[in-house]
Structures are given as structure tokens and as C-alpha cells.
N, C-alpha and C positions, 0 to 999 in steps of 0.2 A: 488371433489373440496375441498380445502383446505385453512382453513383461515389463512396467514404465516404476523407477525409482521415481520415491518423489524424497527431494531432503528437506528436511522441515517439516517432513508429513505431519507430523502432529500439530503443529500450529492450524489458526486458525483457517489459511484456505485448503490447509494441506489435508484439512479430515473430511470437508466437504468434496474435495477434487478426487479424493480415494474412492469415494461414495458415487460421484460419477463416473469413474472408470471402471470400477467394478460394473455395475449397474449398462455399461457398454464393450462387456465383454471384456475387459482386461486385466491384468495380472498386477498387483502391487506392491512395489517393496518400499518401507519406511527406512530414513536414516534421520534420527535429531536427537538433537543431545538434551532436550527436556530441562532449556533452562527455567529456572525456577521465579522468574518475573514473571515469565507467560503463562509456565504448566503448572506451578504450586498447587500440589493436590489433587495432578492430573492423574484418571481411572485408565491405567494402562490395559485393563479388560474391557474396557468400551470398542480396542479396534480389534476387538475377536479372533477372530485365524490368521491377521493381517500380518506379515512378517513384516518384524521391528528389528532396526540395529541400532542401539544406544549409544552413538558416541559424536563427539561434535565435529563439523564439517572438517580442520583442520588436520585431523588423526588420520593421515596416509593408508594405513593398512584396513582401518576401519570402514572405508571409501573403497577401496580396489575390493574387498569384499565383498561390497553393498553393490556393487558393479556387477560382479561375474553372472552373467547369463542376460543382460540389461537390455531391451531394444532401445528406450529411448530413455531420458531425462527430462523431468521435470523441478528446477534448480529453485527453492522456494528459500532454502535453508538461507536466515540474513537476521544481522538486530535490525529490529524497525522503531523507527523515531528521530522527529527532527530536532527536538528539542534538548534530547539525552546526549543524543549524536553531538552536540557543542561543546559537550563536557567530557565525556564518553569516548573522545576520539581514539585511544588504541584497541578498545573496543571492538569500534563499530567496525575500523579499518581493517582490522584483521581477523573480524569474522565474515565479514562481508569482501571483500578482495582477496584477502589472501586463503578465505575457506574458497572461494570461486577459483585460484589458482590451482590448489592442493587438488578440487572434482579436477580440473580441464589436465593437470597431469596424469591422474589417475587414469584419465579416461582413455589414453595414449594406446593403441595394440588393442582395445575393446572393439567389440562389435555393435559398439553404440550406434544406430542413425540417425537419431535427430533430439537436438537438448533445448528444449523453452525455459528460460530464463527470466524470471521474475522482477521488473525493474519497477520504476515510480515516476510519476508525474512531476515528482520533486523536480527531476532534472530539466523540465523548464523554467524553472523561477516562477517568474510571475507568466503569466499565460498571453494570449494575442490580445493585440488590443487596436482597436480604430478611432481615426477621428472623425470629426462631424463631417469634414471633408473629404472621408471616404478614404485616407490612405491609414494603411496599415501597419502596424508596427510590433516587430517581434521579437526587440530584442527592447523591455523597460524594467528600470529597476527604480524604486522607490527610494526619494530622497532623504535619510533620515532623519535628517532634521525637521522637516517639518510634519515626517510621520511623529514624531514625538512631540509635536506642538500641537496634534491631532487633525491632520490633515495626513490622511490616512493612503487617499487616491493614489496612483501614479500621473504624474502629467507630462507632455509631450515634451519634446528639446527647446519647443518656443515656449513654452509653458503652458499650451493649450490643454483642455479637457479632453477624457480617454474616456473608452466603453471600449468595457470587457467583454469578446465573443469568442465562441470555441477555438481550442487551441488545436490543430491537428500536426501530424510528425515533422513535417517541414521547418517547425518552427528552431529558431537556432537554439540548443542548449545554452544554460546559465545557472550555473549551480551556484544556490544560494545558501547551502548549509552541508555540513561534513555526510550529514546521511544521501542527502541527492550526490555527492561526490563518490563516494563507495556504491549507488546504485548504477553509477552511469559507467563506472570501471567495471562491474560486474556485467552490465550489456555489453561493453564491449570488446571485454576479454574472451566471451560466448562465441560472439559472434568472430572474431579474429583466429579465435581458437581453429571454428569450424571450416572457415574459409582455405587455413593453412594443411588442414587432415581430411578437407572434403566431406564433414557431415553437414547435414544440416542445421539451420539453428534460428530459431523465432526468439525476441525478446518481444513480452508484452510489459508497456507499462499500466503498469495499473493506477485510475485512481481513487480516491477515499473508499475503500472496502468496507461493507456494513453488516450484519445479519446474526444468527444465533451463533453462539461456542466464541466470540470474540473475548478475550482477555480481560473482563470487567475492572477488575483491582490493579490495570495494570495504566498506569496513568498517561504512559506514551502510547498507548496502540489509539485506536484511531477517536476521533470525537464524539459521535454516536457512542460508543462505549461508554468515556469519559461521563460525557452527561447524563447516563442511564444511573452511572456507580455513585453518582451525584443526587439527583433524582431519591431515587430507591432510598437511600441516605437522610431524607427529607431536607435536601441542602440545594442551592441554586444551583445550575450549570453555570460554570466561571467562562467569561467570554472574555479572549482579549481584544484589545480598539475599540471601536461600536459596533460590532457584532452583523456590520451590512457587506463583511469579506462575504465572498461565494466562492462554492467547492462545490465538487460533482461527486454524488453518493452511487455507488455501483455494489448492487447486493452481490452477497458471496456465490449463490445460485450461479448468479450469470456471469461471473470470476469462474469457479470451477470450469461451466461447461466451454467460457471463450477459452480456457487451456486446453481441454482434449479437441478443440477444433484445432488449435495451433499446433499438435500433435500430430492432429491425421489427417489435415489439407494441404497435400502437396505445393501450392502456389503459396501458402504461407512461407515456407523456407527463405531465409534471409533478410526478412525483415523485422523493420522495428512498429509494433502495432498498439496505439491505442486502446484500453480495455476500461470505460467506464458507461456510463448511463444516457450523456450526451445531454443530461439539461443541469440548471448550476443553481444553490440553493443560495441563500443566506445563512451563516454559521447562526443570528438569533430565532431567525424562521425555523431552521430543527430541530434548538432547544426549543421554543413553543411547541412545537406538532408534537413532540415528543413526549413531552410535559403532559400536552392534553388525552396524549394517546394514555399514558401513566396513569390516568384520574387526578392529578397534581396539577391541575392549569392556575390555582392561587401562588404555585410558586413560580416566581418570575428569575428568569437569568441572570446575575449580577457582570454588568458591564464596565471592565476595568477599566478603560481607556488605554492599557498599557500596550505597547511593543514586545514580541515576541521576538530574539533575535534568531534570524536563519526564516522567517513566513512569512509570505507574500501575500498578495490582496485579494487577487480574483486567479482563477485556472479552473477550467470545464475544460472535458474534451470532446471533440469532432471524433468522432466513430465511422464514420465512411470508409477509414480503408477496412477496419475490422469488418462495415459489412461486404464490402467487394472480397476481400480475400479468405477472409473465416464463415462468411453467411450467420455472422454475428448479430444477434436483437435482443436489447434487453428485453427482459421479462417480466425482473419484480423492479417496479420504483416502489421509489422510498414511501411516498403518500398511502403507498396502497399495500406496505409489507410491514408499518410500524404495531398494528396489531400483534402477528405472529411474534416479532423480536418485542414487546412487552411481555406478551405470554412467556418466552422461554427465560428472559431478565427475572420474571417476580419467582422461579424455580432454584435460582441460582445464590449464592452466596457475593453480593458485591460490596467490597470492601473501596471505601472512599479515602483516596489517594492523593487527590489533586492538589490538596492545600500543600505536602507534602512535595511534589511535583516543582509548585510554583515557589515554594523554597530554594528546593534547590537551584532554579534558575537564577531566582534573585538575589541569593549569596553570592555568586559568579558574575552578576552583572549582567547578566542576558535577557534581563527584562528592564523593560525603562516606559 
């Protein structure tokens, strides 16, 4: 039995992740600071006997306390959003970096062994891409002007035609928005940390996280949410471009359980590991399924045509090393788990944010 911090516990993977470690014998102590975008109204008697410490990642002492007696770490505590993250930046940067500096001091003299770190998909940009010709390319970034003239694709340096296929670790970094920048310094600070004090240390990225307890009112967490709080609302799911980007949905179930794999498989140590579902939707194909799952299939998605600044086109990821090194397999896809997450959305209070959201973007000029 193993006593594993998780910060951020209270957020969304952090009370599912509790639930599986508990559930496999282990000990769990919370540290977050219960901000009030994500937790407003959050029932601090729902995590029962669970020891809690209220304070935000950066509070030194609050941290060295939440530490004493710690086997391992699980580093969740971060703001999440790509789009906030534009505007957001002292933010993002020094809850996400500099709370990631303030644990790795902390952790200095502890008998910590091994810390997984929560990072993002963001930090490839746009994802792999081939051409017809079979060569591969994995370092594209979309032109934007002509994404704003509604050619949305990425195309090749001769200007040839691209197809999007799974993106695996190899692929070069390319950070396309201040949140991927604060995720990719928090992986690497982990990992530099552990290398130099001799613990171990797994970063998973994760990508698009879906399932129940997600932050409905909260307009950056993830798009499954967004368009449920929409939905529910009797209002359209707002899509930006034409709605045919793809993203790869990985339920919170098999987020949870790939971290206590990354925890307790010794050959996981030291690396950087994909953690998503390994097939890639369409951003308008899940407002439909989602819709339909809802009983709401008369309302259709409204498709803005606009740009997002900081979001890219196509990213799925290649799971293979998760399953060689964690014996990682999804469980729930999306097709087959939108029932349950309707059922626990029509229980809950969702408060419709997005219009709100897409304001403030486009006061700033980050939509075009």
C-alpha cells in the first residue's frame, strides 16, 4: 500500500483517479486550491474520509506538508485551456510552471519515488501528417491566411494535400498556444527534476478527456462538456471552421486507470507517454452523436467558419507505447459511453457560458 498525493485532486481526473487508487489498495492525499471556474459549488463531503489540503500549488509550506509521508506523486494541479491561456497568460504561466517548480522544490530531502505528471497533446501542435506519396511529416503548421479565407487544411511545403494519422511521441514539439507552453515546461521540469535527485518520473500526455464530474459551466474545459452545457441549454453546440477538425476523445475511466499504471510499472519510468483512445473524431460528428444521444437531434450545431487563435486542425494519438509500456487499452469509447455521460449531464446544473467564452476571445482579437 502506497500513500500517492494527487494535486488537483478535486478536479475532474483527480476524483476519478482517487476512486481508482483507492479501489487498488492505496492511500490518498488531496492538495487544490478549489478554484472557483471549475469547483463553484463543489460538495467537499462527496470525497468522504479522503484527506484534503486547501491551498494552491504555489503556497510552499502548504506543499512540503501535503508531502510528509508521500510515496509517490501524481501532478494534475494546472489551469486548463487553450483559449483562456491567450489572454490569461500570468495565469496560466505561474500556476502551471511556476506551481510545478514550487512541488519539485518541495519535494527536495522527501522520500518521494516516483512523480507522473500530467501534460497535453497541445504540445504538438498540429499532429502527423502524410502524403499521398507516403512521406511523412511532423513538424506542419497551418498557414493563416488562408485558414481565414476558409481553407482550413494544412498543406505540404510544395503545397501538396496532407492526411491526418496518429500522432505518436516521436513527433517534434510545437507549441502553438501559451497553455501547450506551460504544459511542455511542466513535463520537462518533472522530468529534469527526477533525473538530477534520481526519482523516477512518467509524463503522460493526455488527450481530449471526456466523462462524468467534468466542469459543465466552465467554457474552457474540454468540448464534450462545452457542447453538452449548450445542449442541455436548448442552444446549438458553437463549432469553429467547418467542424471536419478531428480530435481523439479518451474517457476519464481509462485516464484514471493509465495513471496508476504509470505509477506502478516499473519500465514506465522516464518517459514521455501518450494517453488517449487512438481513433480521431470530427469536432461536428460529436456534436451530432451527442445531440442525438441528448433526444435533441432537431438541433443542429452552428458552424462559424471562424479561427481559433492557438487550435490546430487534426491530432489523434498512436497509443502503442502506452500499450507496450503501461499494458494500457481503452475501455470506454466515446460511441459506446455517451449514454452514461447524458445520464449524469441531465442530474447536474449546466450553466451555458460559451457565448460568454467567444466574447471574450473576440474582444482581444483571437478569433477571426
Amino acid at each position: 500500500m502506497a500513500l500517492i498525493l494527487v494535486t488537483g485532486g478535486c478536479g475532474f481526473i483527480g476524483r476519478h483517479l482517487a476512486e481508482e487508487l483507492l479501489a487498488n489498495g492505496h492511500q490518498v492525499r488531496m492538495l487544490d486550491a478549489l478554484v472557483d471556474q471549475v469547483h463553484a459549488g463543489c460538495d467537499l463531503s462527496a470525497f468522504g474520509s479522503l484527506e484534503l489540503i486547501r491551498a494552491d500549488i504555489r503556497d510552499m509550506s502548504a506543499v512540503r506538508r501535503a508531502l510528509k509521508d508521500v510515496d509517490a506523486v501524481v501532478h494534475l494541479a494546472a489551469a486548463v485551456g487553450v483559449g483562456q491561456s491567450m489572454y490569461e497568460i500570468a495565469r496560466y504561466v505561474g500556476t502551471n510552471d511556476l506551481g510545478t517548480a514550487v512541488l519539485l522544490e518541495a519535494m527536495i530531502g522527501m522520500p518521494v519515488r516516483r512523480i507522473v505528471v500530467a501534460s497535453s497533446m497541445s504540445v504538438y501542435g498540429e499532429g502527423m501528417y502524410v502524403s499521398d506519396a507516403g512521406e511523412r511529416f511532423g513538424h506542419v503548421r497551418r498557414n493563416s491566411k488562408l485558414a481565414k479565407e476558409g481553407r482550413f487544411d494544412p498543406i505540404g511545403p510544395c503545397g501538396e494535400a496532407l492526411m491526418p494519422v496518429p500522432t505518436d511521441e516521436e513527433k517534434p514539439v510545437d507549441l502553438a498556444s501559451i497553455y501547450a507552453l506551460t504544459k511542455y515546461a511542466q513535463e520537462r521540469q518533472v522530468l529534469i527534476f527526477a533525473e538530477a535527485y534520481g526519482l523516477e518520473a512518467v509524463a503522460l500526455r493526455l488527450f481530449n478527456v471526456f466523462g462524468s464530474g467534468q466542469a459543465l459551466s466552465n467554457p474552457y474545459t474540454g468540448v464534450l462538456a462545452n457542447f453538452a452545457a449548450r445542449l442541455a441549454n436548448g442552444q446549438p453546440p458553437t463549432i469553429f471552421e467547418d467542424g471536419r477538425q478531428r480530435r481523439d476523445f479518451v474517457h476519464v475511466l481509462d485516464v484514471a486507470h493509465a495513471f496508476r499504471l504509470a505509477l506502478e510499472r516499473p519500465q514506465a519510468a522516464g518517459h514521455v507517454i501518450n494517453v488517449g483512445s487512438g481513433s480521431a473524431y470530427s469536432i461536428a460528428e460529436v456534436a451530432t452523436l451527442l445531440a442525438d444521444a441528448m433526444g435533441l437531434s432537431g438541433i443542429k450545431p452552428k458552424i462559424t467558419g471562424k479561427v481559433r487563435s492557438g487550435d490546430i486542425r487534426n491530432c489523434s494519438a498512436d497509443i502503442s507505447k502506452a500499450r507496450e509500456l503501461l499494458g494500457f487499452e481503452p475501455k470506454h469509447r466515446l460511441e459506446n459511453t455517451l449514454c452514461a455521460f447524458v445520464e449524469w449531464v441531465r442530474g447536474v446544473n449546466a450553466i451555458d457560458r460559451s457565448a460568454e467564452m467567444q466574447h471574450q476571445l473576440e474582444e482581444r482579437g483571437l478569433v477571426s
